[in-house]
DSSP file (Angstrom, degrees, kcal/mol; ACC not computed):
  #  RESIDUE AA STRUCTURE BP1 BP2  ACC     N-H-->O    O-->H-N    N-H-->O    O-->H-N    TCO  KAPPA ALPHA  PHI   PSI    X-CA   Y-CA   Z-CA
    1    1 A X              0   0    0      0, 0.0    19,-2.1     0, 0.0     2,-0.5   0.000 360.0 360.0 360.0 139.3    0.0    0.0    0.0
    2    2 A X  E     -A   19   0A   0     17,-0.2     2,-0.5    15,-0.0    17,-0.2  -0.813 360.0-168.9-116.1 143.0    1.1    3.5   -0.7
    3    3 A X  E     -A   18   0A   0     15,-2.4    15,-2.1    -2,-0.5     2,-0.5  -0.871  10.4-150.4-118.7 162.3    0.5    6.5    1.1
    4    4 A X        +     0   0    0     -2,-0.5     2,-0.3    13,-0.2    13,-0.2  -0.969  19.6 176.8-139.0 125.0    1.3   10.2   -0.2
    5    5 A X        -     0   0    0     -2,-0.5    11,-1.7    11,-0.4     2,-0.4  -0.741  28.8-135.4-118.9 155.3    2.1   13.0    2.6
    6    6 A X  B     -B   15   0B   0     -2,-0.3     9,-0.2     9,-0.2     8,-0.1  -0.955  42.2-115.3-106.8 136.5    3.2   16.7    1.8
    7    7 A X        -     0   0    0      7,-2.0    -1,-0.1    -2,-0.4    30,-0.0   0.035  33.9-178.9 -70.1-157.2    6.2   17.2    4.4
    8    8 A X        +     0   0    0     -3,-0.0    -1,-0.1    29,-0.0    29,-0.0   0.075  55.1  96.0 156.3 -20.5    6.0   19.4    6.8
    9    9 A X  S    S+     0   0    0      2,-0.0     2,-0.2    28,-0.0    -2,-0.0   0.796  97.8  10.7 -62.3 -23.9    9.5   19.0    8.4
   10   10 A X  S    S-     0   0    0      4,-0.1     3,-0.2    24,-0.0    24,-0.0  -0.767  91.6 -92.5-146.8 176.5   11.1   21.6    6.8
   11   11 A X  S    S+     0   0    0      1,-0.2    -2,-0.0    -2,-0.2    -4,-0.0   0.414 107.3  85.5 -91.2  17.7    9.7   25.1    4.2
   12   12 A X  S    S-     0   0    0      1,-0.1    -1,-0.2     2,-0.1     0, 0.0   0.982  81.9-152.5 -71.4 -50.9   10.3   23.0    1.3
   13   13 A X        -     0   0    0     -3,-0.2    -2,-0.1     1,-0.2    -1,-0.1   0.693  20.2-166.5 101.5   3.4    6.8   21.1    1.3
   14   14 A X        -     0   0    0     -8,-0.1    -7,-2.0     1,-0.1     2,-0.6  -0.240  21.4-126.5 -31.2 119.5    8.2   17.8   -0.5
   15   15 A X  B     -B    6   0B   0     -9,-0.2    -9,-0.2    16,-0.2     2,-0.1  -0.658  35.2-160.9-102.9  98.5    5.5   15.4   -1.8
   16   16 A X        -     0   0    0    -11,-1.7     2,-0.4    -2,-0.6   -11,-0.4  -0.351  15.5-153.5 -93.4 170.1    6.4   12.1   -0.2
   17   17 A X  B     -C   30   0C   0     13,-1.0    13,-2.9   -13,-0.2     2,-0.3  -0.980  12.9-161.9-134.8 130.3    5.3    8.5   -1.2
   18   18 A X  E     -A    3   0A   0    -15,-2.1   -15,-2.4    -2,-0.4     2,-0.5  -0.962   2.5-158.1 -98.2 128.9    5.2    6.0    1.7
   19   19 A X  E     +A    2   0A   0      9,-0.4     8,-2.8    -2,-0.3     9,-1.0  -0.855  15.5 176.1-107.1 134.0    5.2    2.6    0.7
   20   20 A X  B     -D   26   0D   0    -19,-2.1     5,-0.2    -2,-0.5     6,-0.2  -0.979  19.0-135.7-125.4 135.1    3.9    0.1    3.5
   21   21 A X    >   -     0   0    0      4,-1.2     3,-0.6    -2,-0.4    -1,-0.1   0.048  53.7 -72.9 -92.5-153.2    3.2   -4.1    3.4
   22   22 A X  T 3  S+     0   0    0      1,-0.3    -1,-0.1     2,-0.1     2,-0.0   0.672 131.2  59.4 -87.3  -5.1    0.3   -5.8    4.6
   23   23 A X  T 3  S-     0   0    0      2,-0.2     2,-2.6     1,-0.1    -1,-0.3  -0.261 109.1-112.5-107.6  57.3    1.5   -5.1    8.3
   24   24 A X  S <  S+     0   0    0     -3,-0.6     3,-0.1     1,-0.1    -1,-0.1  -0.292  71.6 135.0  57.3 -44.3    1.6   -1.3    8.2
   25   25 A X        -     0   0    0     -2,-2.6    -4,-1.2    -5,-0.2    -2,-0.2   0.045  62.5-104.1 -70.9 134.1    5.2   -1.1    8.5
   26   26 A X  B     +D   20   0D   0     -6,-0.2    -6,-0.2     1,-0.1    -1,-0.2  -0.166  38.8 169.3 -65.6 121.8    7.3    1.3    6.3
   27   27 A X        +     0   0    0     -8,-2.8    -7,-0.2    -3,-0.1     2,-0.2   0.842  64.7   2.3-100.3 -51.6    9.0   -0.4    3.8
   28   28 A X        -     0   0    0     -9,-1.0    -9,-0.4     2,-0.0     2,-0.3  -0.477  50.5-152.6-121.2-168.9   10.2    2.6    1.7
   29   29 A X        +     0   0    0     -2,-0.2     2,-0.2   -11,-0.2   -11,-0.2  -0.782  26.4 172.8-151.3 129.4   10.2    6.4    1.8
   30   30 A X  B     +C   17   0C   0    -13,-2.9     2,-1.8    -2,-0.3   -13,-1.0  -0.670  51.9  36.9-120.1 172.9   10.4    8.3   -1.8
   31   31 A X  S    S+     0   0    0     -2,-0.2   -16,-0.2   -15,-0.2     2,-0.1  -0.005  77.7 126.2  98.4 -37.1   10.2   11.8   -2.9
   32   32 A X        -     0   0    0     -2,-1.8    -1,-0.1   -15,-0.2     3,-0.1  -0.291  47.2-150.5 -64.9 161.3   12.1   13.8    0.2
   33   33 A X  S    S+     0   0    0      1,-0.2     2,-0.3    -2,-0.1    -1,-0.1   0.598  71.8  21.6-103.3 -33.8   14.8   16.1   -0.2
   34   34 A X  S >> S-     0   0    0      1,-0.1     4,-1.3   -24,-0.0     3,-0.8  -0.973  86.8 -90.1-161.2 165.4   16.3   15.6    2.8
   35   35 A X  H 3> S+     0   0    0      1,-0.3     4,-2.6    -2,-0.3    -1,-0.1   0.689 118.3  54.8 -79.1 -26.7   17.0   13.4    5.8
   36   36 A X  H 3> S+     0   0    0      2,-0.2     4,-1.8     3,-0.1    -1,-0.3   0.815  96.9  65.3 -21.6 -65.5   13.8   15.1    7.8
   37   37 A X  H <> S+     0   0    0     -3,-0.8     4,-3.0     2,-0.2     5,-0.3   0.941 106.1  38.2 -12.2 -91.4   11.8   14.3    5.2
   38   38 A X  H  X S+     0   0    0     -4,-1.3     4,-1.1     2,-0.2    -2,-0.2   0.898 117.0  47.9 -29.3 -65.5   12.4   10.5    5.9
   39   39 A X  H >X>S+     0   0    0     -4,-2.6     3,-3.7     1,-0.2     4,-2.0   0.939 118.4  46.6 -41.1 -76.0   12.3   10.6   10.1
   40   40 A X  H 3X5S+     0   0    0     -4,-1.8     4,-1.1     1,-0.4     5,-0.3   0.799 114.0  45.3 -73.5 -31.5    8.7   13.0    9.6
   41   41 A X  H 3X5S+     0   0    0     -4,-3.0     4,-0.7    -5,-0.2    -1,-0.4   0.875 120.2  44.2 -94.3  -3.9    7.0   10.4    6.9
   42   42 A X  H <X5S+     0   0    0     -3,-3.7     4,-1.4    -4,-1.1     5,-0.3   0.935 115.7  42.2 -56.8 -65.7    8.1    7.2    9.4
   43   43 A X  H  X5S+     0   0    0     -4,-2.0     4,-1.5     1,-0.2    -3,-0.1   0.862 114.5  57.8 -70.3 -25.8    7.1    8.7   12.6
   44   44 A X  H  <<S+     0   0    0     -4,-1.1     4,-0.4    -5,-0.5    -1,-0.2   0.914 112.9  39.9 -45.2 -54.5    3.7   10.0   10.4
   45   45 A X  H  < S+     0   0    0     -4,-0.7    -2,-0.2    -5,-0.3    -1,-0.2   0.617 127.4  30.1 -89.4 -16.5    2.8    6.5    9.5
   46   46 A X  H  < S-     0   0    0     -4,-1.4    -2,-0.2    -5,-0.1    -3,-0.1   0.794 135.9  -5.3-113.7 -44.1    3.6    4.9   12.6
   47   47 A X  S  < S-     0   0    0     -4,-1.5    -2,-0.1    -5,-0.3    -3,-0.1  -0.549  74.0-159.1-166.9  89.2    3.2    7.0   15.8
   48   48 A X        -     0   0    0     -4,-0.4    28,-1.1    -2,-0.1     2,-0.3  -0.353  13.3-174.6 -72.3 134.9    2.2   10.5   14.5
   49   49 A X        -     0   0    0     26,-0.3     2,-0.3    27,-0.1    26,-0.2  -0.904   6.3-176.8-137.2 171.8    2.9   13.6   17.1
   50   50 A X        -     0   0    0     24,-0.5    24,-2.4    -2,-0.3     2,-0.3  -0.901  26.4-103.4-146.5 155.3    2.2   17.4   17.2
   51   51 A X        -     0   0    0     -2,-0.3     2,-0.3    22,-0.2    22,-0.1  -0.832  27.1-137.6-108.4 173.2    2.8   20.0   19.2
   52   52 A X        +     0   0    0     20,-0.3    18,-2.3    -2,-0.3     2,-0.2  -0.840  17.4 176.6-123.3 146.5    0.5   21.8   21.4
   53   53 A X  E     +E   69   0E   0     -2,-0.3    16,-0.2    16,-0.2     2,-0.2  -0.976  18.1 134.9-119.2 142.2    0.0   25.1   22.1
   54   54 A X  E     -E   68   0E   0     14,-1.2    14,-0.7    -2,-0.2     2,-0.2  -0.419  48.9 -99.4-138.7-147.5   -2.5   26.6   24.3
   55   55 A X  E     -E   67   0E   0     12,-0.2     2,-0.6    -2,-0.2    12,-0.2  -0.973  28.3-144.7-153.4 132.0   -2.9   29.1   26.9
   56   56 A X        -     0   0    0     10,-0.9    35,-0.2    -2,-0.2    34,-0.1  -0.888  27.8-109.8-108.5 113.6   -3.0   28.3   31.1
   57   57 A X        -     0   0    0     -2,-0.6    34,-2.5    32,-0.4     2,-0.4  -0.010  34.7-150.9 -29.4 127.4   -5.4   30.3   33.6
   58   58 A X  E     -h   91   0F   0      6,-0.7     2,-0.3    32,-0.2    34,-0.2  -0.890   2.7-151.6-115.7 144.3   -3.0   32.7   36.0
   59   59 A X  E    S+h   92   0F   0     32,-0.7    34,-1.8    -2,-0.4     4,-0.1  -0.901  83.4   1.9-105.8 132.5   -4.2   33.5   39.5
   60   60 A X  S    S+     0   0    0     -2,-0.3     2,-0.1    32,-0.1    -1,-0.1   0.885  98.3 119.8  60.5  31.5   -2.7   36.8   40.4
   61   61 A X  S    S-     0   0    0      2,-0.4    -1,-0.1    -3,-0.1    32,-0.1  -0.463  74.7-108.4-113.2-173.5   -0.8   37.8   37.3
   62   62 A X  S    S+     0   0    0     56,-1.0     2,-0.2    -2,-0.1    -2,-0.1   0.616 107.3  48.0-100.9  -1.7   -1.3   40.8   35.3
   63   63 A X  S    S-     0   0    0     55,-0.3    -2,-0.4     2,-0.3     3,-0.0  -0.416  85.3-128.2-105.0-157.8   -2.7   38.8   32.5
   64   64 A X  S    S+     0   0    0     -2,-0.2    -6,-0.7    -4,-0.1     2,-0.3   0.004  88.5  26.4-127.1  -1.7   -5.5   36.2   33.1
   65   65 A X        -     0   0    0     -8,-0.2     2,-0.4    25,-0.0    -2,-0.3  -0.875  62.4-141.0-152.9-158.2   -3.5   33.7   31.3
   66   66 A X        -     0   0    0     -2,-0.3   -10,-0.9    -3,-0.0     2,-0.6  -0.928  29.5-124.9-140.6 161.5    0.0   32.4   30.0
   67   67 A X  E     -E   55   0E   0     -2,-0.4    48,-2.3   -12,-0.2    49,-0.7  -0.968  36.9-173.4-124.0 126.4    0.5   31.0   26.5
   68   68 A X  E     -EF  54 114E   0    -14,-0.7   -14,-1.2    -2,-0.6     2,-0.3  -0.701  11.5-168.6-117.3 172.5    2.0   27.6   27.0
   69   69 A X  E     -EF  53 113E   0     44,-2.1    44,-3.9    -2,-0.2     2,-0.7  -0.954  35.2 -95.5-153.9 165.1    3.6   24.7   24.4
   70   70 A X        -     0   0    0    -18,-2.3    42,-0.2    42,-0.3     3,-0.1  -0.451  25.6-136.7 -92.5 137.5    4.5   21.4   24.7
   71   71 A X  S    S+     0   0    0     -2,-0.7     2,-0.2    40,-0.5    -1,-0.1   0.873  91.7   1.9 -52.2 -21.9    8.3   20.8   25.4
   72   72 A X  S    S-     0   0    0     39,-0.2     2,-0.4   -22,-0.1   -20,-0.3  -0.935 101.8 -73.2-163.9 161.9    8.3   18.1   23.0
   73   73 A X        -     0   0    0     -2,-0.2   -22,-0.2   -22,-0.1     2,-0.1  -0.630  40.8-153.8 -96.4 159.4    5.4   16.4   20.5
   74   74 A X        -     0   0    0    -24,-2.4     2,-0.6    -2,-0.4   -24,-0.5  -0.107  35.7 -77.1-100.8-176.1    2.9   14.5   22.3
   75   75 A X    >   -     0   0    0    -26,-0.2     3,-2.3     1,-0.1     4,-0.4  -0.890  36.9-118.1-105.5 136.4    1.2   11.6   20.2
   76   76 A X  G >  S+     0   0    0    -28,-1.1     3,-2.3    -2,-0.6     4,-0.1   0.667 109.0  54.9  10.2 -99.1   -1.3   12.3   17.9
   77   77 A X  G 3  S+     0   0    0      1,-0.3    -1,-0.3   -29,-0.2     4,-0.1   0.220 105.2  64.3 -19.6 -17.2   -4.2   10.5   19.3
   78   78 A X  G X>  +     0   0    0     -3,-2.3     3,-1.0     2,-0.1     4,-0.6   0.692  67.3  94.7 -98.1 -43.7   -3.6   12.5   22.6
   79   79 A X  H X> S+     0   0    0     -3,-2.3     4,-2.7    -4,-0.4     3,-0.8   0.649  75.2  54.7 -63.2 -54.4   -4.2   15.7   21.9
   80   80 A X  H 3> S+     0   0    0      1,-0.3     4,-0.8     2,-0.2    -1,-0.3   0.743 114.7  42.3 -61.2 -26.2   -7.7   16.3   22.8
   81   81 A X  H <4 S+     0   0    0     -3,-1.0    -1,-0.3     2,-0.2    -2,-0.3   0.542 109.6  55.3-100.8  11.4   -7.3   15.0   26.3
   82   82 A X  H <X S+     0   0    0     -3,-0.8     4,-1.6    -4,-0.6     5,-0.2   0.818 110.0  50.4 -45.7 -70.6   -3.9   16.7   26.8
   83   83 A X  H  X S+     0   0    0     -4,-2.7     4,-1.0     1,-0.2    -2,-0.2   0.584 106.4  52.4 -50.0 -15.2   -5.9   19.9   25.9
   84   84 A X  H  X S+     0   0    0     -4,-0.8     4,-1.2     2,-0.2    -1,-0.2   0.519 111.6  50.3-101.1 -42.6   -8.7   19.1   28.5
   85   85 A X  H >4 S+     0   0    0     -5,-0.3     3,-0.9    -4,-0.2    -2,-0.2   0.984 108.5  47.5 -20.3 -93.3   -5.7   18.8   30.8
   86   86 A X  H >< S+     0   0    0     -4,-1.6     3,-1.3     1,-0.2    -2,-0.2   0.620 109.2  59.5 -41.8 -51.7   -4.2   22.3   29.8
   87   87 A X  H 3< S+     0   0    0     -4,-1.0    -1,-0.2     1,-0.3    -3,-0.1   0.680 108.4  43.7 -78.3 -29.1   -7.9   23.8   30.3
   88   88 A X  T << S+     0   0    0     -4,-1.2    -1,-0.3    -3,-0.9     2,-0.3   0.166  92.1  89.8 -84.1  26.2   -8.1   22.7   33.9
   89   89 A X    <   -     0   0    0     -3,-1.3   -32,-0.4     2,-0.0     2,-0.3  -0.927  51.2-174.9-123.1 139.2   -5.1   23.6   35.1
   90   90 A X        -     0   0    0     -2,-0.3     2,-0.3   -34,-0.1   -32,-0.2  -0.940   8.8-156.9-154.9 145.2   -4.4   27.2   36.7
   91   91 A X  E     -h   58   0F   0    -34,-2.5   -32,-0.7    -2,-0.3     2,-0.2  -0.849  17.2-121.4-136.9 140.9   -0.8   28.6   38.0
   92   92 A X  E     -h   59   0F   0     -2,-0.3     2,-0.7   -34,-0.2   -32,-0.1  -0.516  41.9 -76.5 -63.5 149.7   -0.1   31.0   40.1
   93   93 A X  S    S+     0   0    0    -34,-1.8     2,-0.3    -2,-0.2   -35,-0.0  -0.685  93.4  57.0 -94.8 102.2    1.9   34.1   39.3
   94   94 A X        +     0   0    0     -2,-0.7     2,-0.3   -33,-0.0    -2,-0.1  -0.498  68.5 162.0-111.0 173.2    4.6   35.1   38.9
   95   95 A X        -     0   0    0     -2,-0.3    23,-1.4    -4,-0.1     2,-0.3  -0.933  14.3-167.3-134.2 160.0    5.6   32.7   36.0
   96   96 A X    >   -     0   0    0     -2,-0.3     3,-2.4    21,-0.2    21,-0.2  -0.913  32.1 -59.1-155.5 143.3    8.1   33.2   33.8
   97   97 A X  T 3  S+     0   0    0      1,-0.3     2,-0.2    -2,-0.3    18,-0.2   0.596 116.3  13.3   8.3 127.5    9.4   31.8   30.5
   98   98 A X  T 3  S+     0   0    0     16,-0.6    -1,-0.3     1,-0.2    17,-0.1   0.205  90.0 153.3  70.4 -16.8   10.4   28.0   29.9
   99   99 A X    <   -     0   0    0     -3,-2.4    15,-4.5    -2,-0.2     2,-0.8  -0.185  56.7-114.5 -51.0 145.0    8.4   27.1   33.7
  100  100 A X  E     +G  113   0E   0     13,-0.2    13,-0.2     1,-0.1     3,-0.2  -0.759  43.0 175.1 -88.7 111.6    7.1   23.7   33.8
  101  101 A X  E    S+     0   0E   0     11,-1.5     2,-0.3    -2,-0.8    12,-0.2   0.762  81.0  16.0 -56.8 -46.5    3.0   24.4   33.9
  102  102 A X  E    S-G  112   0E   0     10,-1.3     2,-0.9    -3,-0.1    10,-0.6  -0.948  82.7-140.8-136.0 119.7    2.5   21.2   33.7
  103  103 A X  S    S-     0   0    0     -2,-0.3     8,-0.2     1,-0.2     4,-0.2  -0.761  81.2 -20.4-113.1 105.7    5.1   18.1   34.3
  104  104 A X  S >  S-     0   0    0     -2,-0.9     3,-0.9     6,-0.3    -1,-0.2   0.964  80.5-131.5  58.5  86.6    4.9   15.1   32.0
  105  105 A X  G >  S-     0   0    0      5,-2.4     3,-2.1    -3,-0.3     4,-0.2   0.122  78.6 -16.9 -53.1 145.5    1.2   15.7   30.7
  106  106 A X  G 3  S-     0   0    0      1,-0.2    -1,-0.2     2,-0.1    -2,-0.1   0.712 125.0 -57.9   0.1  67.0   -0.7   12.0   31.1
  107  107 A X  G <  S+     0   0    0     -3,-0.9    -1,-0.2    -4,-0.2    -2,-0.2   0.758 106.8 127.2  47.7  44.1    2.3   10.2   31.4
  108  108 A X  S <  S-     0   0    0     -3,-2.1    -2,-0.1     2,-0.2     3,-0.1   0.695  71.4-124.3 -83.3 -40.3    3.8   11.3   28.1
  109  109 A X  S    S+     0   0    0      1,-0.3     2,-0.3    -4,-0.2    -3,-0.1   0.217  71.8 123.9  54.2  18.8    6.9   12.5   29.3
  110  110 A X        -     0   0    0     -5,-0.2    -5,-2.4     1,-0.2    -6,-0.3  -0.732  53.4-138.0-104.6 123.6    6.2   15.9   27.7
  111  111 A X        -     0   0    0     -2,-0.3   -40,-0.5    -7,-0.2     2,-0.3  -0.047   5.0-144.8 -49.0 169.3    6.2   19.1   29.6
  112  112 A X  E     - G   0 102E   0    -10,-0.6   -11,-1.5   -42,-0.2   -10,-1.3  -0.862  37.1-170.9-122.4 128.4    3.6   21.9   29.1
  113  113 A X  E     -FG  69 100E   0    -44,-3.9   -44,-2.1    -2,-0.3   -13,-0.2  -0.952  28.8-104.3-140.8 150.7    6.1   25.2   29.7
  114  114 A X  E     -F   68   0E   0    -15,-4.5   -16,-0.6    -2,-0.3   -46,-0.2  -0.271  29.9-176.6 -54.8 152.2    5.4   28.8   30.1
  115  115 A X  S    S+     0   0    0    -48,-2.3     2,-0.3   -18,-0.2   -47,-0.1  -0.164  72.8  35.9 -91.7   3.8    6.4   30.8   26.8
  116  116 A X  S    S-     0   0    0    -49,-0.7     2,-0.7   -20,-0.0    -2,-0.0  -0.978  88.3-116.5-147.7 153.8    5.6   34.4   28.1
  117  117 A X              0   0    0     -2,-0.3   -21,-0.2   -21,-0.2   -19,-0.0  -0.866 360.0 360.0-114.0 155.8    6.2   35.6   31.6
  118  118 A X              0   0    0    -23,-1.4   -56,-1.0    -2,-0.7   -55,-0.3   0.338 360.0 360.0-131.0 360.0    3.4   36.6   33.6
């Protein structure tokens, strides 16, 4: 079976072809440019991640929130109850840039860390 991704690793935008047998697993990778290109259509076709970005409720700050990201990409499949996480969770202030908001979101091993200080 073949599958066809635009990449995404890098601003080129290379139109990959993944080639897969009858047990999912990536037999070939065509069509990238570069060695990114290959890692991002593997980890796509096998255990796809993203990063998150949100925003976390501050108690006492001067905004009423923080804009947060994930330290690393989470899996795929995850995402909406990560974000359901991230939506109950509220920090006190002050905060400040790279603080861990959240420490290794549903056993992910992924941070959630401040990007802004508050």
């Amino acid at each position: 079976m073949q599958k066809n991704l635009i990449c995404i690793a890098c601003p080129r935008g290379c139109y990959i072809t993944v080639d897969l047998n009858d047990s999912g697993e990536v037999v070939s990778v065509t069509g990238n440019t570069c060695k990114r290109g290959d890692t991002y259509a593997r980890t796509e076709m096998t255990n796809p991640t993203r990063s998150l970005t949100s925003t976390v409720k501050v108690e006492g700050g001067a905004h009423p929130v923080v804009p947060v990201k994930s330290a690393a990409p989470v899996p795929k499949g995850m995402l909406f109850e990560c974000m359901k996480e991230i939506n109950r969770a509220t920090i006190k202030a002050p905060v400040k840039i790279g603080d861990k908001v959240i420490e290794n979101i549903l056993g992910t091993g992924v941070d959630i860390v401040a990007t802004n200080n508050c």
